[in-house]
Backbone as JSON, one array per atom type, in Angstrom:
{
  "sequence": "XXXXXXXXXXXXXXXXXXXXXXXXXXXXXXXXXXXXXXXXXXXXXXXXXXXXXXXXXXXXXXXXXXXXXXXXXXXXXXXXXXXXXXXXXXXXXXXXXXXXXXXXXXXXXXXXXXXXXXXXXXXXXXXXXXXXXX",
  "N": [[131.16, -30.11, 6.4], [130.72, -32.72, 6.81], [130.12, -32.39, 9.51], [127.3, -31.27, 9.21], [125.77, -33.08, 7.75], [125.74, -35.66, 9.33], [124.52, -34.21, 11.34], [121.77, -33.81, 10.02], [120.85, -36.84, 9.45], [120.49, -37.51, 12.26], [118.65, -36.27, 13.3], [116.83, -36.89, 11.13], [116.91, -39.44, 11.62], [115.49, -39.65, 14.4], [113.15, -38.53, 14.26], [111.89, -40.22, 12.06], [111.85, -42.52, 14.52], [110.49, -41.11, 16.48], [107.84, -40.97, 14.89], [107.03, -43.42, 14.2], [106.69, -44.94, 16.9], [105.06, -43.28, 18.49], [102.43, -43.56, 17.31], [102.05, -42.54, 15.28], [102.29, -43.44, 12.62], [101.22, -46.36, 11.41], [102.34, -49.53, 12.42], [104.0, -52.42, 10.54], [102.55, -54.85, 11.47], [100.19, -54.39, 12.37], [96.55, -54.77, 13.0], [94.59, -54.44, 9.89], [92.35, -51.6, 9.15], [88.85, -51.6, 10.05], [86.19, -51.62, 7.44], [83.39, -49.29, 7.16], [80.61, -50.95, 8.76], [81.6, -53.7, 8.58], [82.73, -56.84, 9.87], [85.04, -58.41, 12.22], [86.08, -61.9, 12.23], [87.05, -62.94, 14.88], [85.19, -61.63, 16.54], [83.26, -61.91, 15.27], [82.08, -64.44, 15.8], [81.82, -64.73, 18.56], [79.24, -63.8, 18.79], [76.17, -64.94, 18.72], [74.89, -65.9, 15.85], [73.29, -65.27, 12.93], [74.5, -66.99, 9.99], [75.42, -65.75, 6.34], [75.51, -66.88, 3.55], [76.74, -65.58, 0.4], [78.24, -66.37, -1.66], [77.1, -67.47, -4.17], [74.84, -70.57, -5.89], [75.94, -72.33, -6.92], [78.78, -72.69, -5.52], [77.82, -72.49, -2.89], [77.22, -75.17, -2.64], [79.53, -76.39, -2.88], [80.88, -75.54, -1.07], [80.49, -74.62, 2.47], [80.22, -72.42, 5.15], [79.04, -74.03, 8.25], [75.24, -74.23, 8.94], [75.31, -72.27, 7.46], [73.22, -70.21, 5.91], [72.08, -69.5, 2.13], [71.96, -66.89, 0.09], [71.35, -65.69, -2.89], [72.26, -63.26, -5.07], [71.15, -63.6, -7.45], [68.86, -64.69, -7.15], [67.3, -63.55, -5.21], [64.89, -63.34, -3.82], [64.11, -66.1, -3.09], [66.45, -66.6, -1.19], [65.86, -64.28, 0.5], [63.37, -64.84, 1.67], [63.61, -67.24, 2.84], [65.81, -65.95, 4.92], [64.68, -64.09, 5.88], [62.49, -65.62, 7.67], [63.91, -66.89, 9.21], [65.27, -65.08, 10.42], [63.08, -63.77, 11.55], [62.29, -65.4, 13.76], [63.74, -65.73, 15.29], [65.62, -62.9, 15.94], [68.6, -62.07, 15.23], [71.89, -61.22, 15.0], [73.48, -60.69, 11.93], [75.8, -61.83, 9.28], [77.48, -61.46, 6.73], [79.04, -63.32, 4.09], [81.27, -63.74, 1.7], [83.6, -65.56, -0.72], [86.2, -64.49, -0.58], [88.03, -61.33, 0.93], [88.05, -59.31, -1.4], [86.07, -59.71, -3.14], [83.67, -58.71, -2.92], [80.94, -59.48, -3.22], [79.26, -59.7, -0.58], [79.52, -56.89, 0.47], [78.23, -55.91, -0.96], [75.42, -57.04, -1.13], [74.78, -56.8, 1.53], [74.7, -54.31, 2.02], [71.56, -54.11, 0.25], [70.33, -55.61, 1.78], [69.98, -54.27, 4.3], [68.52, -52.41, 3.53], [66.2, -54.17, 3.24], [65.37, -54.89, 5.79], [65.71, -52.93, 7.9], [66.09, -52.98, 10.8], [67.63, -54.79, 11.56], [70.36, -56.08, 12.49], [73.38, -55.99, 10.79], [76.03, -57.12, 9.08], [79.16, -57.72, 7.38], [81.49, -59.91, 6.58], [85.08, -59.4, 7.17], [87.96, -60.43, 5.48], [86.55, -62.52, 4.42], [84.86, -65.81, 3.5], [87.1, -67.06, 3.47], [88.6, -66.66, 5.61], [87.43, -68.02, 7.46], [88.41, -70.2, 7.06], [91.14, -70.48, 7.48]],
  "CA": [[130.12, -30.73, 5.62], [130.38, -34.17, 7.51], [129.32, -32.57, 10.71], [125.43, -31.15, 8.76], [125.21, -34.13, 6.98], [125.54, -36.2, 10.81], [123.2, -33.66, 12.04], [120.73, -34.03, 9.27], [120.91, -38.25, 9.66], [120.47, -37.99, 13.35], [117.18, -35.46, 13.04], [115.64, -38.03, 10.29], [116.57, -41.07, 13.0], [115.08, -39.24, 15.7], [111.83, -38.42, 13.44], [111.59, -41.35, 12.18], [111.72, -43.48, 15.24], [108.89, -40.5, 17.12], [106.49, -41.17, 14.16], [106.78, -45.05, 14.61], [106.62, -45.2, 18.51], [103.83, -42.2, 18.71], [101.5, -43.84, 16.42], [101.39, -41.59, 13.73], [102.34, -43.92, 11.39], [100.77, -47.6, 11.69], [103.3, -50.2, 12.33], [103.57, -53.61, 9.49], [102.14, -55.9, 11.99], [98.73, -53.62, 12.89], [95.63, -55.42, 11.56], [94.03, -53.5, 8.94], [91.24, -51.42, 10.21], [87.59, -52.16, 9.17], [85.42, -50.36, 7.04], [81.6, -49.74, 8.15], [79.45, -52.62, 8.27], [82.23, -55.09, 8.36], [83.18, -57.52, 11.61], [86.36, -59.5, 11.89], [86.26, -62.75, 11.82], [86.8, -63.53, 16.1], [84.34, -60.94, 17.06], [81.89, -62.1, 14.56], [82.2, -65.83, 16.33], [81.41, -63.97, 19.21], [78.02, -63.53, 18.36], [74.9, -66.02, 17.6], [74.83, -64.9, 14.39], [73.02, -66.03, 11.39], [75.6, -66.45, 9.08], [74.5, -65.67, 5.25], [77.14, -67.04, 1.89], [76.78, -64.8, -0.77], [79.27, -66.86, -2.79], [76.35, -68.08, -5.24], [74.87, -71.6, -5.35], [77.53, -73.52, -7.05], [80.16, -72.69, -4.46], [77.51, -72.97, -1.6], [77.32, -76.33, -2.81], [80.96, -76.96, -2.3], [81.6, -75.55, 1.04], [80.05, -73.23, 3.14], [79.98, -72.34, 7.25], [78.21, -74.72, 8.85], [74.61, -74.09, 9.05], [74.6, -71.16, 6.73], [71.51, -69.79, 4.25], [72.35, -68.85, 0.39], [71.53, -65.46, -0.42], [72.41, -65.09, -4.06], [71.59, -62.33, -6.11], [70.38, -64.19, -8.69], [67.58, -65.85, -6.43], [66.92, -62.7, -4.25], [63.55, -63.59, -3.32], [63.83, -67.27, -2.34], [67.04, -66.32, -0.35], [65.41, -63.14, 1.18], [62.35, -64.97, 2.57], [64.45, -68.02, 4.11], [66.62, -65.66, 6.17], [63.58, -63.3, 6.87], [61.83, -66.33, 8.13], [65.19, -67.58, 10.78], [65.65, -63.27, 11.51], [61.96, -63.12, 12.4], [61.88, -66.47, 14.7], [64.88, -64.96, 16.8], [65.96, -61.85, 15.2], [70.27, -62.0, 15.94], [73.14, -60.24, 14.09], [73.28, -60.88, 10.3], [76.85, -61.97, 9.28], [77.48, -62.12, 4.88], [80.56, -63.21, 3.71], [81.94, -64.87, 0.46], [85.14, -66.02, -0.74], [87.43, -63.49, 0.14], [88.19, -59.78, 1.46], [88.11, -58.65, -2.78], [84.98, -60.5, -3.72], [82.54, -57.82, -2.99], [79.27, -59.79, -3.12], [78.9, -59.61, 0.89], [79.09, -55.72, 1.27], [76.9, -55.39, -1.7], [74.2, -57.69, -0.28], [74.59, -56.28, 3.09], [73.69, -52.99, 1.65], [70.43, -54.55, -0.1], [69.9, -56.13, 3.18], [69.86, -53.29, 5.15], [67.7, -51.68, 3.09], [64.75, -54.71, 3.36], [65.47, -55.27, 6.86], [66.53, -52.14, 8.43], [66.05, -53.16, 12.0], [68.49, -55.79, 11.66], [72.21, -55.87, 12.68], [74.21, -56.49, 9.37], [77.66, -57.24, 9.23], [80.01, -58.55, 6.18], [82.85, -60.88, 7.09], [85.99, -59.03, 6.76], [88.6, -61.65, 4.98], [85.48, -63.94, 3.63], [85.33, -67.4, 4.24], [89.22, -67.43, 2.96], [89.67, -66.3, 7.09], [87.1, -68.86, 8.28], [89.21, -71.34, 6.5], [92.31, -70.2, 8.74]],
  "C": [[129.7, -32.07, 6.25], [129.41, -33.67, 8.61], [127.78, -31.85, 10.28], [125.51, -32.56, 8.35], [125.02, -35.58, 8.57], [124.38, -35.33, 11.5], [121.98, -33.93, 11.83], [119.96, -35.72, 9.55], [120.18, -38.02, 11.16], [118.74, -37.66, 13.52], [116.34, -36.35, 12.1], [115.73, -39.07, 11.25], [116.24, -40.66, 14.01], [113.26, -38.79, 15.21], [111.08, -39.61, 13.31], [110.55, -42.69, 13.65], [110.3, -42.2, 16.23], [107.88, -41.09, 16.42], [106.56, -42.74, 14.65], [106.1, -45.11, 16.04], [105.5, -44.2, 19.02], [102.84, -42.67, 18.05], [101.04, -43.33, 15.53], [101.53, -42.31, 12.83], [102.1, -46.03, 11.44], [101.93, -48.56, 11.11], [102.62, -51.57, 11.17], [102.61, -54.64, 9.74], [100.61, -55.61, 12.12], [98.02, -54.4, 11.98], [95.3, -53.5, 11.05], [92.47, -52.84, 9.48], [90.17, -51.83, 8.99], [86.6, -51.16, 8.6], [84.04, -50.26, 7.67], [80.86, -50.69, 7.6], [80.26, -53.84, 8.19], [82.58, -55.46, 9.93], [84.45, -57.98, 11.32], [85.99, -60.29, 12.35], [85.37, -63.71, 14.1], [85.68, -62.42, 16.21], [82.92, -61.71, 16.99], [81.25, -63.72, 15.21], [81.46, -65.9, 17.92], [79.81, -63.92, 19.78], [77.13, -64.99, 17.97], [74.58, -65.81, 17.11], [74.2, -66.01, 13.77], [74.2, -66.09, 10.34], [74.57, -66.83, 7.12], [75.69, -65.92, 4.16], [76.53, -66.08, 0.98], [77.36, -65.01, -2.08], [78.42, -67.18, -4.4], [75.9, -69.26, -5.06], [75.96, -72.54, -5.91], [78.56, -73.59, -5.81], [79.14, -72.7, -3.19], [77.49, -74.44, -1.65], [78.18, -77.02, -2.39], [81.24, -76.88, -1.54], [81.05, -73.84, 1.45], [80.32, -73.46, 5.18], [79.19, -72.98, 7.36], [77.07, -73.88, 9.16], [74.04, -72.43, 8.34], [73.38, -70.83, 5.44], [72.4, -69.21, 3.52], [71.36, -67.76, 0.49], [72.02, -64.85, -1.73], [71.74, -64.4, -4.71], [70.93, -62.79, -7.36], [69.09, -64.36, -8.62], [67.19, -64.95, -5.23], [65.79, -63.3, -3.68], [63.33, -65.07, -2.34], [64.65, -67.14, -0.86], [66.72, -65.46, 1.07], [64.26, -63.98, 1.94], [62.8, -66.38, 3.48], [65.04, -67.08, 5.01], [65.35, -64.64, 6.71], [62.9, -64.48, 8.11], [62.75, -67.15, 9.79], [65.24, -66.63, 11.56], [64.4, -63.46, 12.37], [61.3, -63.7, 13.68], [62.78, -65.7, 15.7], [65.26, -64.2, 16.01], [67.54, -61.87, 16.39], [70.82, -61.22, 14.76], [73.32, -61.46, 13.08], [74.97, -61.06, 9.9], [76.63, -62.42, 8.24], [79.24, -62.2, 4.89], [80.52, -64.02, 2.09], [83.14, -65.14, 0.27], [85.98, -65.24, -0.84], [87.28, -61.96, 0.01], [87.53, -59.16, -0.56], [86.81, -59.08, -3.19], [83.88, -59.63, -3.69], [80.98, -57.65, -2.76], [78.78, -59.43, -1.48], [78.4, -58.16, 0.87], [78.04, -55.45, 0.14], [75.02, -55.8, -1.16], [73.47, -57.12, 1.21], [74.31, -54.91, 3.09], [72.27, -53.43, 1.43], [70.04, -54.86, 0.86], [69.29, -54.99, 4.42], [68.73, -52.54, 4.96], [65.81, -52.75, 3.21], [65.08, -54.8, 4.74], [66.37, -53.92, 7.56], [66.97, -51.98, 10.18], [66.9, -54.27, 12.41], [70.24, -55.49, 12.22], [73.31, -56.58, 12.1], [75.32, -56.43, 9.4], [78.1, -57.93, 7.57], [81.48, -58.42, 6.63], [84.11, -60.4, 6.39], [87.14, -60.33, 6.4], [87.72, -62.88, 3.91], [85.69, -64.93, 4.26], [86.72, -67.73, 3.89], [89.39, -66.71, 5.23], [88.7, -67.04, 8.28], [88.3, -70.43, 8.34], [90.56, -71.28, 7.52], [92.71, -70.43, 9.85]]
}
């Protein structure tokens, strides 16, 4: 009975350690992959991007990326024809973010966005500004 139950052990630590080391099973450290339409953070830096807050205006008030436009759903229209008006002088890659990965307003916007501006190249800031802050 010892020597299955040693057999059995050795066959799970020999499993085991294939799936790890083969990549079937994504190690703790791996970033997290990205969904569509989102950048990470260095890439997006990368880029001469417009960058767009989404946070609302109270919190653009308080702190935003340097040199970014408000785009808040509240105020679609005023927002929408400032960044049309920066896209259409140099038309660059579109970068939304708000205060963090859970916050939601970015990919929602960056849908709406897509949809008035479909010739554009839209992104939403994986992490939010919680991974500019970093």
């Amino acid at each position: 009975m010892l020597r299955e139950f040693c057999i059995i052990l050795l066959l799970t630590v020999i499993g085991v350690a294939y799936t790890l080391f083969s990549g079937l099973s994504p190690l703790s450290r791996a970033e997290p992959k990205l969904e569509a339409g989102e950048i990470r953070l260095a890439d997006a830096r990368a880029l001469n991007a417009i960058w767009v807050d989404a946070g609302g205006a109270k919190k653009f008030e308080e702190r935003h990326i340097p040199e970014a436009l408000l785009l808040d759903e509240e105020d679609w229209d005023a927002g929408l024809f400032e960044l049309m008006n920066t896209w259409l002088i140099e038309p660059r890659p579109i970068i939304i973010y708000c205060e963090s990965e859970g916050c939601g307003k970015s990919k929602r916007i960056a849908k709406r966005l897509r949809q008035s501006l479909p010739d554009a190249e839209i992104y939403s800031l994986k992490g939010g500004s919680a991974a500019w802050q970093q």
